[in-house]
C-alpha positions as CSV (number, residue, x, y, z in Angstrom):
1,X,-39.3,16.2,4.0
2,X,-37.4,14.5,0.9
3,X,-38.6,17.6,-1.1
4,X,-36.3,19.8,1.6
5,X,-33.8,18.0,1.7
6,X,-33.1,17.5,-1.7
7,X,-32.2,21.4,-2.4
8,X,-30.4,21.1,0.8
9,X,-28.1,18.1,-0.6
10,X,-27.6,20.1,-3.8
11,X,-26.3,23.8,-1.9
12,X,-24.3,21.9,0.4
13,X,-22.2,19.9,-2.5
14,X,-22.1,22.6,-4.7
15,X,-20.2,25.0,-2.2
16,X,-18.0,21.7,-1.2
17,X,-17.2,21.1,-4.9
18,X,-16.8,24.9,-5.5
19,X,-14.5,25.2,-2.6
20,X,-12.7,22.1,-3.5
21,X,-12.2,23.0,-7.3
22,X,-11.1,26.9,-5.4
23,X,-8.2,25.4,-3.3
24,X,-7.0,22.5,-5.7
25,X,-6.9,24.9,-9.3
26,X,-4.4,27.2,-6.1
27,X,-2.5,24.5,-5.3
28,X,-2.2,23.5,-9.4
29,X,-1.1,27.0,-10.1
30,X,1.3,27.2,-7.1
31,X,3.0,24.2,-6.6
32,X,5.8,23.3,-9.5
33,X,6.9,19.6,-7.7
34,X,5.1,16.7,-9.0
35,X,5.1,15.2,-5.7
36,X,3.8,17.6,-3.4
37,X,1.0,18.7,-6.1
38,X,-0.3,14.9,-6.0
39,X,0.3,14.9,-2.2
40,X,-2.1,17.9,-2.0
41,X,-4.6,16.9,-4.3
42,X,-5.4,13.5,-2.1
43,X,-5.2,15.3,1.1
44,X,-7.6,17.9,0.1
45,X,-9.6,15.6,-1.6
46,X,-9.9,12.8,1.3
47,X,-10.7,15.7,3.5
48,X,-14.1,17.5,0.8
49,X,-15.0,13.7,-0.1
50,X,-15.4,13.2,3.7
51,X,-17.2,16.4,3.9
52,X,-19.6,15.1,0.8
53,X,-20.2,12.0,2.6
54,X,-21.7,13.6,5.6
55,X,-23.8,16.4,3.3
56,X,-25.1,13.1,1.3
57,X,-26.2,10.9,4.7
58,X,-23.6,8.4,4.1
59,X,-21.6,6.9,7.0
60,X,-18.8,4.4,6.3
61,X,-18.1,1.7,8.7
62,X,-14.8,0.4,8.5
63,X,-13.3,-2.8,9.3
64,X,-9.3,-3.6,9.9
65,X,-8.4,0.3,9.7
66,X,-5.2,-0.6,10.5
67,X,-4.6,-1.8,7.1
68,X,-5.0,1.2,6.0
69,X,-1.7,3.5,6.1
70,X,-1.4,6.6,4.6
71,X,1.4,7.9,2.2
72,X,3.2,4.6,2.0
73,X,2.6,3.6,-2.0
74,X,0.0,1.1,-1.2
75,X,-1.4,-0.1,-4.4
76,X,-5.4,-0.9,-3.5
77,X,-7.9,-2.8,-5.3
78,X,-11.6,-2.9,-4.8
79,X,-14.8,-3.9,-6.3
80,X,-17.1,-1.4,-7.9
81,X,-20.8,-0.3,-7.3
82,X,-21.4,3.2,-7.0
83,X,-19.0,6.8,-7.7
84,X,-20.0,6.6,-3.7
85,X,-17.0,3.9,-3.5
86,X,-14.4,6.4,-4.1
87,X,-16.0,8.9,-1.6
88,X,-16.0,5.9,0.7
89,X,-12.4,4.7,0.2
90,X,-10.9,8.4,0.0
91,X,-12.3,9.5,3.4
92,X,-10.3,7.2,5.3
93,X,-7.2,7.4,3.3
94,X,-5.4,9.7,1.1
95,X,-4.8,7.9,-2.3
96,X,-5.5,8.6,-6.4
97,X,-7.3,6.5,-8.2
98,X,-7.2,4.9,-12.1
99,X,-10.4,6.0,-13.9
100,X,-10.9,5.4,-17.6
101,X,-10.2,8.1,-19.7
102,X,-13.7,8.8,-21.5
103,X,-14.2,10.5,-18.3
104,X,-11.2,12.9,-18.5
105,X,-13.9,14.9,-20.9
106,X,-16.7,14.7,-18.8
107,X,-18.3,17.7,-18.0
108,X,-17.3,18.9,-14.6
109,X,-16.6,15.2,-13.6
110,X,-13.1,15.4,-15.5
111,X,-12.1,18.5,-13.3
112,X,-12.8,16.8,-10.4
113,X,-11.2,13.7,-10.9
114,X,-8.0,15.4,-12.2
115,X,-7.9,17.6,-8.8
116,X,-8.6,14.3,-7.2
117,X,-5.2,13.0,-8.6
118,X,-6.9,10.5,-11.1
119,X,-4.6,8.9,-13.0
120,X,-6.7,8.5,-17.0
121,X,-5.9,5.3,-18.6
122,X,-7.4,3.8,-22.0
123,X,-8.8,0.1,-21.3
124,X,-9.6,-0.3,-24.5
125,X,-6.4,0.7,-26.5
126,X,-3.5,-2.3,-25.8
127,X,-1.3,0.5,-27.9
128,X,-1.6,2.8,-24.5
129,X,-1.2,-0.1,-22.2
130,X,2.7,0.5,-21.5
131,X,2.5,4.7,-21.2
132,X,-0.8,4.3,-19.0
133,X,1.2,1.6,-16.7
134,X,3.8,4.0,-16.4
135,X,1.5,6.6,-15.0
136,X,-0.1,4.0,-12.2
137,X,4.2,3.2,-11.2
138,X,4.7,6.8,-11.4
139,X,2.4,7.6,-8.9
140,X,3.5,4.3,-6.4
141,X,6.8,5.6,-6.7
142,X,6.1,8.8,-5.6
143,X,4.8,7.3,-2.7
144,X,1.3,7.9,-3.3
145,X,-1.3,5.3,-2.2
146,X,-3.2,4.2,-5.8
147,X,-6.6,2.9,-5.8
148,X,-8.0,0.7,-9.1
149,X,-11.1,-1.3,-9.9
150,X,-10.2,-4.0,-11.9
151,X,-13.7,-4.9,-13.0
152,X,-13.5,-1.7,-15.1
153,X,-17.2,-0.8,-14.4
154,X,-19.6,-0.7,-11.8
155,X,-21.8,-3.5,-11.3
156,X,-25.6,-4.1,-9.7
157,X,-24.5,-5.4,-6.7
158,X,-25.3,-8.8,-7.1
159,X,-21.4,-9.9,-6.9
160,X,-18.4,-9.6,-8.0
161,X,-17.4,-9.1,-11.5
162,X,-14.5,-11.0,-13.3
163,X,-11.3,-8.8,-12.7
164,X,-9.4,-7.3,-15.9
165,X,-5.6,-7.7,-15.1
166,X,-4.2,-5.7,-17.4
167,X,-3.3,-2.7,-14.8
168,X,-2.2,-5.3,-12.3
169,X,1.3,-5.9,-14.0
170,X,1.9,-2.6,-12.1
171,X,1.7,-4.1,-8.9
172,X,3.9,-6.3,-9.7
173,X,6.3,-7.0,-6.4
174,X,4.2,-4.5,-4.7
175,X,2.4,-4.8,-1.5
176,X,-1.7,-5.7,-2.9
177,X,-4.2,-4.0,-1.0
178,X,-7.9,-5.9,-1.3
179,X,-10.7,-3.9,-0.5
180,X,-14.2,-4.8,-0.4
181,X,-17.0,-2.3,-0.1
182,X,-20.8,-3.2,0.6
183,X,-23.8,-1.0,1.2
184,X,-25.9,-2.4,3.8
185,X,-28.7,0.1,4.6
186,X,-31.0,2.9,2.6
187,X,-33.0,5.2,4.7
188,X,-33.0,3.1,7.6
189,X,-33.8,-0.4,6.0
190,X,-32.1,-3.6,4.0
191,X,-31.4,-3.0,0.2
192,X,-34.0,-4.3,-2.0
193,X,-34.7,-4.5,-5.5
194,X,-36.7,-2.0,-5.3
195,X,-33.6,0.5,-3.7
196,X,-30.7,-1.0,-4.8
197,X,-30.9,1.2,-8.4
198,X,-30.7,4.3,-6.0
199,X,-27.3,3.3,-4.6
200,X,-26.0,1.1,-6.9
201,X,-24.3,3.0,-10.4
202,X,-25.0,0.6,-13.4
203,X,-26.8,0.4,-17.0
204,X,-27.5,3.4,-19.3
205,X,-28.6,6.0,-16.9
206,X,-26.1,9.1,-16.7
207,X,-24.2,10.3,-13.7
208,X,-26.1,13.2,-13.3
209,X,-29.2,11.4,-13.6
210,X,-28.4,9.0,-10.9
211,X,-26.7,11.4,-8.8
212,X,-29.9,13.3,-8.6
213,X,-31.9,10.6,-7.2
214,X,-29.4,9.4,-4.3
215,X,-29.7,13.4,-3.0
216,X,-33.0,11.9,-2.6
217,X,-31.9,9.4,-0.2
218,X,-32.0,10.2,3.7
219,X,-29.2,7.9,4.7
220,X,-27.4,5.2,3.3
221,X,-24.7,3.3,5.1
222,X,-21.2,1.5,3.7
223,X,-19.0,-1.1,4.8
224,X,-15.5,-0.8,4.0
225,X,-13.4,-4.1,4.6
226,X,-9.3,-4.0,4.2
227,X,-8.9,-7.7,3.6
228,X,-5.3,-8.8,4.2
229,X,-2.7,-7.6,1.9
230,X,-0.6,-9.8,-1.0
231,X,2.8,-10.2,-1.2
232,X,2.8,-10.0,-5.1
233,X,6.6,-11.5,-5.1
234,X,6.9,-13.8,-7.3
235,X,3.4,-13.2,-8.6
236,X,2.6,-12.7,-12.4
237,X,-0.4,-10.1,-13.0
238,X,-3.0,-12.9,-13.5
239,X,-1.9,-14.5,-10.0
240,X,-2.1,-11.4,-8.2
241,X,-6.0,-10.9,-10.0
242,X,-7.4,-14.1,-9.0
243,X,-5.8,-13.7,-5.6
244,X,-7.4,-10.8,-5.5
245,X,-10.8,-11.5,-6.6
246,X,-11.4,-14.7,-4.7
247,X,-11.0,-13.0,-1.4
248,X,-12.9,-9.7,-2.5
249,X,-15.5,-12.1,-3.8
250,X,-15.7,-14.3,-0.6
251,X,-15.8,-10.6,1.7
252,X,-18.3,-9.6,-0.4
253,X,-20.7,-12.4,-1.0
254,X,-20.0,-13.5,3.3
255,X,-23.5,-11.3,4.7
């Protein structure tokens, strides 16, 4: 069965990624106002990554929806295991998201985050610090919901990593989103050790790699908690980080 579905898995994203790069390079050669590009680019990407989700076998369960409100410049932070994550968050709400720029160059990955509305930023270059912060406000003020992962990698899924709070000083008297995203089943069953590589995105192996594997996987299912959101008033960038991480931390590590 696995060796069917597989080359199923594969047709199916390819059209949805050729579709999605068709429609978004339209709407980049199209659409002169800054705003309504970006506005496009999350709507049609929330809508293909929800397609992706259901051609991969994942199904998200979320919890406190209502948190969730599109279009309203929410600025959203969330712990990082897999690529899936984005998938996960974008399907239930139209947003961008800060990726590191390394990956602005990737091969076919760069496209897609740029069509995504990815906003590139250079962790490890303080000189860029001020012009990439500038980008994050940009998009708030445009409205647009942003979504970051301060840990600045994915991790194995044994917790939470320590948050970098660099990018936070852009949230700064803005509304904090916490997220908190756990995968609770693979085909069926618990995650193991013996699964968890399959899901989880960490260590040397390549995207492509990785990604060829989970089209392996029959089902996997996500939970996607929207914890309650900081008033950042008042709040330097380190508050509003450990803030953060203690409740995604607790969420995460609670079952």
């Amino acid at each position: 069965m696995r060796y069917i579905l597989k080359p199923l898995k594969i047709a199916g994203f390819v059209l949805l990624v050729v579709t999605f790069l068709t429609i978004s390079l339209a709407v980049d050669l199209t659409v002169g106002n800054e705003k309504s590009k970006r506005l496009y680019f999350s709507r049609i990407s929330s809508f293909y990554m929800k397609m992706a989700l259901a051609v991969l076998g994942v199904r998200v369960n979320l919890i406190n929806p209502e948190r969730l409100a599109p279009g309203r410049g929410s600025f959203m932070v969330c712990n990082h295991l897999s690529y899936i994550d984005v998938f996960a968050i974008f399907s239930n709400v139209p947003a961008v998201f800060v990726a590191n720029s390394e990956l602005e160059e990737a091969f076919l990955l760069g496209t897609i985050i740029k069509y995504s509305g990815g906003v590139f930023v250079e962790r490890r270059v303080r000189a860029r610090l001020l012009q990439d912060m500038e980008g994050i406000t940009g998009m708030l003020d445009l409205g647009l919901n942003v979504v970051l992962f301060p840990e600045g990698t994915t991790s194995d899924g044994s917790g939470v990593s320590p948050f970098k709070s660099s990018f936070l000083a852009a949230a700064e008297g803005r509304e904090v989103l916490p997220l908190c995203i756990k995968y609770k089943t693979v085909d069926g069953g618990p995650i193991t050790p013996e699964t968890s590589p399959l899901v989880y995105y960490y260590g040397d192996i390549t995207f492509f790699e990785h990604f060829f594997r989970f089209l392996g996987l029959k089902s996997v299912t996500a939970e996607l908690t929207a914890l309650q959101p900081i008033d950042t008033r008042g709040l330097s960038r380190k508050d509003i980080s450990d803030i953060a991480y203690r409740e995604i931390s607790t969420c995460y590590l609670d079952g």
